[in-house]
C-alpha positions, 0 to 999 in steps of 0.5 A: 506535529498537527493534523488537519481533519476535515469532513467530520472525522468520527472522535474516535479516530480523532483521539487517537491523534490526540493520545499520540501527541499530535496537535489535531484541527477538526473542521468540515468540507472545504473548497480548494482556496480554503485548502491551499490556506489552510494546509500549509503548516500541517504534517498530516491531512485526513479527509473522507469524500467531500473535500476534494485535494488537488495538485495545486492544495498538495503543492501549497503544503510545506510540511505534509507528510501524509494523507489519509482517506477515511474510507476505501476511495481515493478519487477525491485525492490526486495520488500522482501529485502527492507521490511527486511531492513524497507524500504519502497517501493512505486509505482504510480498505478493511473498516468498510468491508462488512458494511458494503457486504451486508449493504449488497445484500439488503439490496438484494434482498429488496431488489428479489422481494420488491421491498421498496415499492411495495413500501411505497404503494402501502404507505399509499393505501395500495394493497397489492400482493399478487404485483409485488410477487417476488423470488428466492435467493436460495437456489438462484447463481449470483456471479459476482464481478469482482472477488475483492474484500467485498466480493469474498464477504459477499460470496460468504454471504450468498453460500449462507442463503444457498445461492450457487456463486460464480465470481470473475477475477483474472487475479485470484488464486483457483484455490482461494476460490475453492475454499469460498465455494466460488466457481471462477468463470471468464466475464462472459460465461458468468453473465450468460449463467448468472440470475444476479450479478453484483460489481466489486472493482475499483472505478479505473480505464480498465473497468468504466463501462465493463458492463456495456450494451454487448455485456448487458445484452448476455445476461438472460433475460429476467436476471437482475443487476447490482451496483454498491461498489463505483458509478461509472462500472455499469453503463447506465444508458444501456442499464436503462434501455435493458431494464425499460424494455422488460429483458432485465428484471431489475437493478439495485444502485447505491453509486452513480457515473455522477454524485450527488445524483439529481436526475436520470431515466433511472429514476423513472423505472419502476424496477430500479431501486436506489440509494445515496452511496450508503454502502459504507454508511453504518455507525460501526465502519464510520468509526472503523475507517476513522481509526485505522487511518489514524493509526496510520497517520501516527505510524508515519509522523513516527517514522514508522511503515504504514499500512494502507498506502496507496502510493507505496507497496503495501504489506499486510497480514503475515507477510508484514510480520516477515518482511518488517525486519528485513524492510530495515535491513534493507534501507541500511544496505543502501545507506552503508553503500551510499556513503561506500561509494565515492563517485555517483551511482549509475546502476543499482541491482538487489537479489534476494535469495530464500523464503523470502523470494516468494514474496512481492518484494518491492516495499524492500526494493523502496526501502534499499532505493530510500537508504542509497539516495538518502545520503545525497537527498536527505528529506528530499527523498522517502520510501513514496518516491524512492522509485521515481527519484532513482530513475530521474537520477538515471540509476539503473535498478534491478531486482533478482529472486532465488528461492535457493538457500546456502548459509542463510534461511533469507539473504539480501544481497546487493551491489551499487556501481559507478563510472570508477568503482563498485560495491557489494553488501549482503546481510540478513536478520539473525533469529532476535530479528536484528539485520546483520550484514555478513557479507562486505566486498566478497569478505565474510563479516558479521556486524550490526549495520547500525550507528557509527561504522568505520571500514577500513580495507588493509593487507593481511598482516601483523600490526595493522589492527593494533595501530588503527584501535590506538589511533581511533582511542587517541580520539577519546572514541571509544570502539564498541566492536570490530569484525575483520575478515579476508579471504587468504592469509596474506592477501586483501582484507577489510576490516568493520569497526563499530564506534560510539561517537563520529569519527572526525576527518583527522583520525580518518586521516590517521588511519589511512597513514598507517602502515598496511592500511588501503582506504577508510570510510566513516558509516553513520546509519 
């Protein structure tokens, strides 16, 4: 497997790459001609902003598995086209949380005490105390627009030196904000209370120009105005008409609508202080954003979930420790029903039912869509476009939750249905984290959904069990265990044979002439 690390990678982010095996190619910045040649033989990509990979690089790619972003953004990279292609995209969202935060602050610190230009005029031979009057942190309401990482980092922050904290956010939990001591407020009640307001949201159609002329116009006057998170948040023509007209007091900017900046009235005022986008430049996240993204690059190229995928539902923290097992199961319920099924699949429905219902449940949905379609798309399909690929092909897909339990404290059922047949499976992960399947057609069963299966529906009656075990040994295969289950003595039952070898069509053959016996299908997961 080789990587391909463009931009200056921190070398410590490298060699973990390197220690996992993987073949690793270090250069710098490169323009999209380079890219497209250089691309086509690597299985994993990592950049951090100054290469930009477009459409037409991600398509030139022939064994790209992956990009990764060394840092918290991802605008350099067109997601859409490498989700089209099932390439996964991933970023590292934590190494630069601190690093931001505290940059917030400095900025802060500087834009309340003037820091900056006093700087300047005493390097002048200026000696000016009573211009360069500033004020206190402590006592003062910081609103803050965006109660993210960053933005609950920045709260942590402010509390520490005695600021009173609103935050806007329409997707945080009140009591979250409790715990930080953060007073949640509509956008305008913030901007009309607040004597500092500092933005952290991702740059999208929703948030460009959040803070407009009519917003700005609601801050009191002498209040001032921070931006360490995207260019583009904050209108800056109207920023510079409210700080040249003296309502605002000032404005601390680490990030522009246009990068590198190289001209704007900003720069005329005197109350505007600026940096290069050195929010996430310190020693410590560089290295920080240069691990985390290798590891996830190592966590794909095996096989494995990742962490930080921007493409893909990510699961984090305690709830990657509940939900990995069950992502597993999942894909082997879609698989074992995909080779199940004997005509196309038009319709898809997965219910999960216990504590497992809680949760935001749609890496196990991607994960059940990967199994079901692999069979008929091989590599062409992955837990990325999953999804997509499903509704291309017209599969219906629907998702049910129940926090009701009944036998099983978590349960994964699902059912697959086509124009002449239909399907059900339902499994579960016992208490080793092993999935089990434990229920086949209506038929209760208890059986690793692993390796190679045969299920074998036939009457309830004597002589049936025996003659299928003899021809499968005639096979010289050896049968490693086997669960039958009905529903009433007489009636239709089914039995789940795990083997240790494939099954070849002749021995298929074998079993459907015995006597008793209704259908059989092979399983390989």
């Amino acid at each position: 497997m080789r990587v391909l690390a463009l931009d200056g990678i921190d070398e410590r982010g490298l060699n973990i790459l390197r220690e996992a095996g993987l073949e690793v190619t270090a250069q710098g910045k490169m323009n999209e001609e380079e890219l497209k040649d250089a691309i086509r033989d690597y299985d994993a990509l990592i950049v951090r902003s100054a290469t930009r990979v477009t459409a037409a690089a991600i398509n030139a790619a022939k064994r790209l598995k992956i990009i990764g972003r060394a840092g918290v953004g991802t605008d350099n990279i067109d997601v859409g086209a490498a989700t089209e292609r099932g390439i996964v995209v991933v970023n590292a969202p934590e190494g630069n949380t601190v690093a931001a935060a505290e940059h917030t602050m400095a900025m802060m610190l500087a834009l309340a005490r003037n820091i900056p230009q006093a700087n300047a005029a005493l390097k002048q031979g200026i000696w000016e105390k009573k211009k360069y009057v500033g004020v206190e942190l402590r006592g003062k309401t910081l609103g803050i627009v965006g109660l993210g990482k960053i933005g609950r980092e920045v709260a942590r922050r402010a509390r520490g030196m005695e600021m009173k904290v609103m935050a806007y956010d329409p997707y945080v939990d009140p009591e979250q904000a409790a715990r930080l001591e953060v007073e949640l407020a509509s956008l305008e009640d913030l901007l009309k209370n607040a004597d500092f307001v500092t933005v952290h949201l991702p740059l999208t159609k929703e948030t460009r120009h959040l803070l407009g002329r009519e917003e700005l116009a609601l801050l009191k006057p002498g209040a001032r105005v921070l931006n360490v998170a995207r260019g583009g948040i904050i209108d800056e023509e109207a920023l510079y008409e409210a700080l040249k007209s003296g309502r605002l007091a000032g404005a601390a900017l680490d990030v522009f609508e246009e990068e590198p900046l190289k001209k704007s009235p900003l720069l005329e005022l005197d109350n505007v202080i600026v940096t290069p986008h050195l929010g996430a430049s310190t020693e410590e996240a560089q290295v920080a954003v240069a691990v985390e993204v290798a590891y996830d690059i190592v966590r794909c190229l095996k096989g494995e979930p990742v962490l930080n995928a921007v493409n893909i539902p990510v699961v984090r923290g305690h709830v990657a420790e509940v939900l990995r097992p069950y992502l597993q199961l999942a894909e082997k319920l879609g698989g074992f029903l995909a080779q199940l099924m004997e005509s196309p699949i038009i319709a898809a429905e997965i219910c999960y039912n216990g504590e497992l219902a809680q949760y935001d449940l749609a890496p196990l949905t991607s994960s059940f869509l990967k199994g079901l379609l692999r069979p008929l798309l091989a590599d062409a399909v992955n837990y990325v476009n999953a999804p997509l690929v499903a509704k291309k092909r017209g599969i219906r897909i629907r998702e049910k939750k129940s926090r009701e339990m009944e036998y099983f404290a978590n349960l994964i059922s699902v059912k697959v249905e086509g124009r002449r047949e239909s399907h059900r499976l339902a499994g579960t992960v016992n208490q080793s984290g092993e999935p089990r399947v434990v229920n086949l057609d209506g038929y209760s069963v208890d059986a690793s959904p692993s390796g190679h299966m045969l299920v074998v529906p036939h009457i309830d009656r004597p002589r049936i069990v025996g003659p299928v075990a003899m021809v499968i040994g005639d096979h010289k295969i050896n049968i490693a265990g086997m669960q039958v289950g009905r529903q009433e003595i007489g009636g239709e039952a089914v039995m789940l044979i795990s083997v240790d070898n494939e099954v070849p069509r002749e021995a298929l053959q074998a079993i459907r002439r015995v006597d008793g016996v209704l259908d059989v299908r092979y399983i390989h997961l």
